[in-house]
N, C-alpha and C positions, 0 to 999 in steps of 0.2 A: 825101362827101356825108353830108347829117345821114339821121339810122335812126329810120325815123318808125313810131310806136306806136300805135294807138288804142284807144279803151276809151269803156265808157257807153253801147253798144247795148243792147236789150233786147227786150221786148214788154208793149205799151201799147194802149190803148182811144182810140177815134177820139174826139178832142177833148182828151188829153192830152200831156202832154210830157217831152220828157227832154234831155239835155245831153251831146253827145259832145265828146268831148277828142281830143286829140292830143300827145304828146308826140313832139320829133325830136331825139335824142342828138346828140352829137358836133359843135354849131352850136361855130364861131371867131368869124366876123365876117362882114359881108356882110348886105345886104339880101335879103330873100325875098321873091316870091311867094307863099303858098300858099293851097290851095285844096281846098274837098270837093266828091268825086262821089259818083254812089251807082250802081248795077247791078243790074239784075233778072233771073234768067237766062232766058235767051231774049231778052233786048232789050237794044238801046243803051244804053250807059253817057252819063250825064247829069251835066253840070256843074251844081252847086247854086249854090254859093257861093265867092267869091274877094275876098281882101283882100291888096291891097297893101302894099308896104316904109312907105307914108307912113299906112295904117290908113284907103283909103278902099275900101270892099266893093261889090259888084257880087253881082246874083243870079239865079238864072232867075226866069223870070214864075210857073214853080211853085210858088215858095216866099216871092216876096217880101210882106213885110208879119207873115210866120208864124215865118219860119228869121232867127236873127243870127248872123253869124259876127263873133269877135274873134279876138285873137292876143296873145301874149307871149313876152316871154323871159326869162331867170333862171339862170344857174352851165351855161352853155354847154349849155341846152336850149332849144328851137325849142317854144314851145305852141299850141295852135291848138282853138276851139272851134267849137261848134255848138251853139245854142237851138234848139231847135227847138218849137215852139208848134201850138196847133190841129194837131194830127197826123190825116192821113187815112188811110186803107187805102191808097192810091195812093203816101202816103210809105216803103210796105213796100217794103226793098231791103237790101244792104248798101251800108254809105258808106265811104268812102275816103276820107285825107287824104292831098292831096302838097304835095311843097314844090322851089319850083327861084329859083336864084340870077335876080335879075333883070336882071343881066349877061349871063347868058347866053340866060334866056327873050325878052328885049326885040329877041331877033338875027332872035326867028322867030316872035313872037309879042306878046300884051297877057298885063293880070293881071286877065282876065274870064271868069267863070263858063264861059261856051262853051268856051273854050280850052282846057280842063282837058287834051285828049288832049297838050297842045305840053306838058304837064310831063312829064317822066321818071323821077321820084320819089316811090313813094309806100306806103302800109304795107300791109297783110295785110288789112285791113277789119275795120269789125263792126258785123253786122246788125242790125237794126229792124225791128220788127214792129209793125205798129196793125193791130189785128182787135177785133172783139167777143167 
């Protein structure tokens, strides 16, 4: 399975923005799913955004029209991003990228934002903060 990385968290002013990455080592071949959540502790973990093998994205109602996600690849890496625009306090969390072959996700699952738990793939996080 690819070794997925992220980076480009921070902390930011509500109405600003920033741009998370993903990088996932070790991609051969294959279609993927992938997807960001984010976490608060104490609370359920929330599917943002998902972009399928063919590059069409799906998003929670939280985020749509604010958050874009795209994707790439390049010398057997797996990239995966996130815009994220208009940021609220509310978008304070850490975000997650996963990523799962869609061979194997399509057995028990879609490649939409909700779904995020049916991935089994996914990095270490990194936080976001909007605060004043």
């Amino acid at each position: 399975r690819v070794r997925l990385v992220e980076s480009g968290g921070g902390s930011v002013q509500p109405g600003g923005s920033l741009r998370l990455s993903c990088a996932g080592s070790g991609y051969t071949s294959g279609s993927y799913c992938m997807m960001w959540f984010r976490q608060v502790p104490g609370k359920e973990r929330e599917g943002v955004a998902a972009i399928d093998f063919d590059g069409s994205a799906d998003y929670a109602n939280s985020v749509q029209g604010r958050f874009t996600i795209t994707k790439g690849n390049a010398n057997n890496t797996l990239y995966l991003y996130l815009q994220m625009n208009s940021l609220e306090p509310e978008d304070t969390a850490t975000y997650y990228c996963a990523a799962e072959p869609i061979l194997e996700l399509y057995t028990r699952g879609y490649c939409y934002a909700s779904e995020f738990a049916k991935l089994t793939n996914w990095g270490q996080g990194t936080q976001v903060t909007v605060s004043a």
